[in-house]
C-alpha positions as CSV (number, residue, x, y, z in Angstrom):
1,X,14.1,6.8,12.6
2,X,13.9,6.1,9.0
3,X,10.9,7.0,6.6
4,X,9.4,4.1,4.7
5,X,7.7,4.7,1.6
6,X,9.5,2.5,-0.9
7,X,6.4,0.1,-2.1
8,X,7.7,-3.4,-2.9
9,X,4.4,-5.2,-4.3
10,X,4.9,-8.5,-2.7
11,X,4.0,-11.2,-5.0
12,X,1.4,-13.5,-3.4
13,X,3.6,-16.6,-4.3
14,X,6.3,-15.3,-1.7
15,X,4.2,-15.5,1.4
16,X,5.5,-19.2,1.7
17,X,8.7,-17.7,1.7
18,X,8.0,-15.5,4.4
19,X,5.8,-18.3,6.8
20,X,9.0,-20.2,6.3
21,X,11.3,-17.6,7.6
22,X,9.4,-16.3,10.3
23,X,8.9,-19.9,11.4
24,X,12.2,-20.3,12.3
25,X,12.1,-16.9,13.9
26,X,9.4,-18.1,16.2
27,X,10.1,-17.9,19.3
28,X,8.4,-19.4,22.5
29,X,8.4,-16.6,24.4
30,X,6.5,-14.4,22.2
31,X,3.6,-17.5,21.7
32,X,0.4,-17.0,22.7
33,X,-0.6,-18.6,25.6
34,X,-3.0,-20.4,24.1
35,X,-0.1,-21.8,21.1
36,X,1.3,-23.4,24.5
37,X,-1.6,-24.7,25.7
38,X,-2.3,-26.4,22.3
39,X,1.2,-27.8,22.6
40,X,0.9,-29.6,25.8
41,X,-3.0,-30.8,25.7
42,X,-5.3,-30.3,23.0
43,X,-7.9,-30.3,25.6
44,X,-10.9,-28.0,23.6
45,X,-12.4,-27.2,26.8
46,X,-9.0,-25.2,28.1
47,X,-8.3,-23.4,24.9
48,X,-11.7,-22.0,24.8
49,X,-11.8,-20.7,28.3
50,X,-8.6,-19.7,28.1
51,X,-8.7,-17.7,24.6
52,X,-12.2,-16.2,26.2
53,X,-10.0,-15.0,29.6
54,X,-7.3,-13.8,26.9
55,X,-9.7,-11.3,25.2
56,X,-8.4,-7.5,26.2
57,X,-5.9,-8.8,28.2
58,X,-2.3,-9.5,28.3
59,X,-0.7,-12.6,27.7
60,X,0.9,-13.6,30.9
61,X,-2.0,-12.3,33.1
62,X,-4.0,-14.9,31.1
63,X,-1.6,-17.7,31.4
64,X,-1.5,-17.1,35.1
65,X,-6.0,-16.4,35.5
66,X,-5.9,-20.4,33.1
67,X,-3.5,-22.4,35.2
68,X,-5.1,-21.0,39.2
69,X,-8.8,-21.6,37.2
70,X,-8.1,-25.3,36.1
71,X,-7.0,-26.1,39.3
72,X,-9.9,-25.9,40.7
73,X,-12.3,-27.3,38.1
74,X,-11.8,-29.0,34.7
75,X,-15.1,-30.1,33.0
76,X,-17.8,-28.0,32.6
77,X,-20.0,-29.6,35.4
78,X,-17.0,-28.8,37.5
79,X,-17.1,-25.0,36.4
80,X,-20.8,-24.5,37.1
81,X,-20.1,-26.2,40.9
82,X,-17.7,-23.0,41.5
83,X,-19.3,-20.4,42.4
84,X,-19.3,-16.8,39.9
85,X,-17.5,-14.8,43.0
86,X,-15.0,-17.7,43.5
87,X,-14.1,-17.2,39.9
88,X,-13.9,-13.8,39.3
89,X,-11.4,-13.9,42.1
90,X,-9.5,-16.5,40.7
91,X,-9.2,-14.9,37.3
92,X,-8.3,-11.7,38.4
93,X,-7.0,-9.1,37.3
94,X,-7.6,-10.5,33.7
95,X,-9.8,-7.7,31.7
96,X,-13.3,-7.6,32.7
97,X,-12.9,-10.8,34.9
98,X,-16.6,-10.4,36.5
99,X,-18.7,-10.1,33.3
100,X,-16.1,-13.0,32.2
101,X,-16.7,-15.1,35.2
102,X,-20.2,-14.7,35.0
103,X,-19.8,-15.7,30.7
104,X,-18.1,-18.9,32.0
105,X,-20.8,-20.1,34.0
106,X,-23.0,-19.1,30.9
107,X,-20.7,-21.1,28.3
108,X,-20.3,-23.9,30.7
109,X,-24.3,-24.3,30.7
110,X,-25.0,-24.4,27.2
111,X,-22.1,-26.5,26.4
112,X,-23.8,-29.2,29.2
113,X,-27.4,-28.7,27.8
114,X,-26.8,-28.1,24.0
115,X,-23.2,-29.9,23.4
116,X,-23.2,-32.5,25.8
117,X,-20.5,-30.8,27.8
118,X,-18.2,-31.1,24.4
119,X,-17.0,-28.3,23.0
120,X,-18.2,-28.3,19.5
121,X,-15.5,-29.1,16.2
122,X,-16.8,-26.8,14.3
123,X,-17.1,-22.6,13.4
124,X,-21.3,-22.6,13.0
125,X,-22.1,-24.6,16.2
126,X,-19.4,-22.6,18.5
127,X,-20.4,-18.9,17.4
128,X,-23.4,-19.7,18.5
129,X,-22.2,-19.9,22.1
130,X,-22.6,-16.8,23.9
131,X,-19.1,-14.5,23.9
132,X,-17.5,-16.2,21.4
133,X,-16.6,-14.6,18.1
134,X,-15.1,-15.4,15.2
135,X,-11.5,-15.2,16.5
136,X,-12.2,-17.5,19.2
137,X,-14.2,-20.0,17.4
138,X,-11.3,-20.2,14.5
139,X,-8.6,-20.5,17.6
140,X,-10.7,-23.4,19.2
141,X,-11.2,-25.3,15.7
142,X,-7.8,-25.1,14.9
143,X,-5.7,-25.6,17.7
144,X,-7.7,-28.2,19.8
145,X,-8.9,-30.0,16.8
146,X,-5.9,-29.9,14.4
147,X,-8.7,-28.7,11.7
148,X,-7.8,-25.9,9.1
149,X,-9.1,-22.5,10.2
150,X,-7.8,-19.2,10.4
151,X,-8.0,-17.4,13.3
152,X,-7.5,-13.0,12.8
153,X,-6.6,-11.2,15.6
154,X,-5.3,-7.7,15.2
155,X,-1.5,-8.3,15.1
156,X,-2.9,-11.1,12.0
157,X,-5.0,-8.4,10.2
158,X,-2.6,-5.5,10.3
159,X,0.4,-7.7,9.6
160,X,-1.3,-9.0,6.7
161,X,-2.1,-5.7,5.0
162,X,0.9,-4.3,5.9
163,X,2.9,-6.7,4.0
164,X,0.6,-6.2,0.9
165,X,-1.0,-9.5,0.8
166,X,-4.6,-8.1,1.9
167,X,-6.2,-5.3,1.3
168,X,-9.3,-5.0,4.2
169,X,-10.3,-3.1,6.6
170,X,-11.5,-5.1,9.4
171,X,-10.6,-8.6,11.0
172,X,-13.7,-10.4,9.6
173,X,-13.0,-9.6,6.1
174,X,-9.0,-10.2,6.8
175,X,-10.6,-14.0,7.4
176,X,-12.3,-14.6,4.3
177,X,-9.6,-13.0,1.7
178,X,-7.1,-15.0,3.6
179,X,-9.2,-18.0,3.5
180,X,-9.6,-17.5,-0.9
181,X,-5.7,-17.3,-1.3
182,X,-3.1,-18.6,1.7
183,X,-2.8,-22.3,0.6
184,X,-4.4,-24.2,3.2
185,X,-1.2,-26.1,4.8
186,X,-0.6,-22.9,6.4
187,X,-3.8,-21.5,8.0
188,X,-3.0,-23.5,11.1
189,X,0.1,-21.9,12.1
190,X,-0.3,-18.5,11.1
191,X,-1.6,-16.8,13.7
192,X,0.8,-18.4,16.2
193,X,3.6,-17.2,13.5
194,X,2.0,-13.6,13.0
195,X,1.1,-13.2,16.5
196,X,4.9,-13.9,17.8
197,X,6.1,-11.8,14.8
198,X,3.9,-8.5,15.4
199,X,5.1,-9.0,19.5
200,X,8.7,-8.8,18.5
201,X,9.0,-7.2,15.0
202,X,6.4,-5.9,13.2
203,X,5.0,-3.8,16.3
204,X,1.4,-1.4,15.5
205,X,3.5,1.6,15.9
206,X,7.2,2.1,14.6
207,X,7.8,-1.3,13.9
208,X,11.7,-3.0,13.9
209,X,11.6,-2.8,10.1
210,X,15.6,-2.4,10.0
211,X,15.4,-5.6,11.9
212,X,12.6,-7.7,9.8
213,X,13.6,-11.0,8.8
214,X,11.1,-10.5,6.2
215,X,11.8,-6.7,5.3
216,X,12.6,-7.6,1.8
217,X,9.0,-9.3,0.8
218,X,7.2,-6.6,2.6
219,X,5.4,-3.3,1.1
220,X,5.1,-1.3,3.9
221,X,1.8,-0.5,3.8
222,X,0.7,2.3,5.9
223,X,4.3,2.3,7.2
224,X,5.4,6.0,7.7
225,X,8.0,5.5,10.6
226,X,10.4,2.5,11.4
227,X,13.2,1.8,13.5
């Protein structure tokens, strides 16, 4: 294990040079599922049920719980037709899949009576759907609607300080200083990028730093131990 406390002070200007690395690095296994999903259909009504199923729970249990529920129902007025038990069943063993069954019968409802069974295009109109948060609502906007938006998730917000570029201490705030200084051609892609990147690499605890791609842009922030 090495000890890493050299401080680097990235240079905002090089965080093109590291979304263009890492975007080569990017690798489909390490996507989330949703990244997939995007690719194939830019259905909005999927990626929002599916980044709600994804919420506390691992990727591949998600991708799973989204393909067995869309099989049986793929419009909202299909959803609410399925009864709460059915689904809970069908989404198991994703996190919390009863309240979360329960929540899509809920979001399938007010999308139908307040949306037209659309899912809104925009941040303001989706938070105020029941369950979804900021993360969501930027994943939704930008991924089934090809519309800039940055979505922060955990691996997003600690990557981001760690290399120096942010200094914040929760997702939320991650968002907006993100949104004041990474140029906009980027805010797409970089979760997918960061997201893949923190799964492989730049892990929460002892990250691959020996291994880093982008190990020579990076600060090191809060970095005590490495492999």
């Amino acid at each position: 294990m090495n000890r890493c406390l050299i401080f680097k002070n990235m240079k905002d200007s090089q965080i093109n040079n590291i979304i263009k690395i890492l975007k080569k690095e990017l690798a489909v296994g390490t996507m989330p599922i949703v990244s997939h999903l995007a690719e194939d259909q830019r259905d909005p009504f999927v990626i929002l049920i599916s980044t709600l199923l994804s919420l506390r729970t691992k990727d591949e249990v998600t991708e799973v719980a989204t393909y067995r529920l869309f099989e049986l129902a793929s419009s909202p007025e299909e959803m609410l037709k399925v009864p709460v038990d059915k689904i809970a069943k069908t989404i198991y063993p994703v996190g919390f899949y009863r309240v979360k069954a329960s929540n899509i019968h809920h979001t399938c409802r007010e999308l139908i009576e307040r949306f037209g069974s659309k899912v809104p295009d925009n941040i303001d109109d989706l938070l105020t759907v029941k369950g979804v948060g900021r993360k969501t609502a930027n994943l939704v906007v930008s991924l089934a609607y090809g519309k800039d938006a940055i979505c922060v998730d955990t691996h997003v917000h600690r990557i981001s300080n760690r290399l120096g570029y942010v200094k914040t201490k929760t997702p939320d705030e991650t968002e907006f200083a993100l949104r004041k200084k990474l140029p906009r051609r980027h805010w797409i892609i970089y979760n997918t990028i960061m997201v893949a990147f923190g799964r492989k690499t730049c892990k929460p605890v002892s990250p691959l730093c020996s291994q880093c791609p982008v190990n020579r842009y990076c600060d090191r922030i809060n970095v005590t131990l490495s492999r």
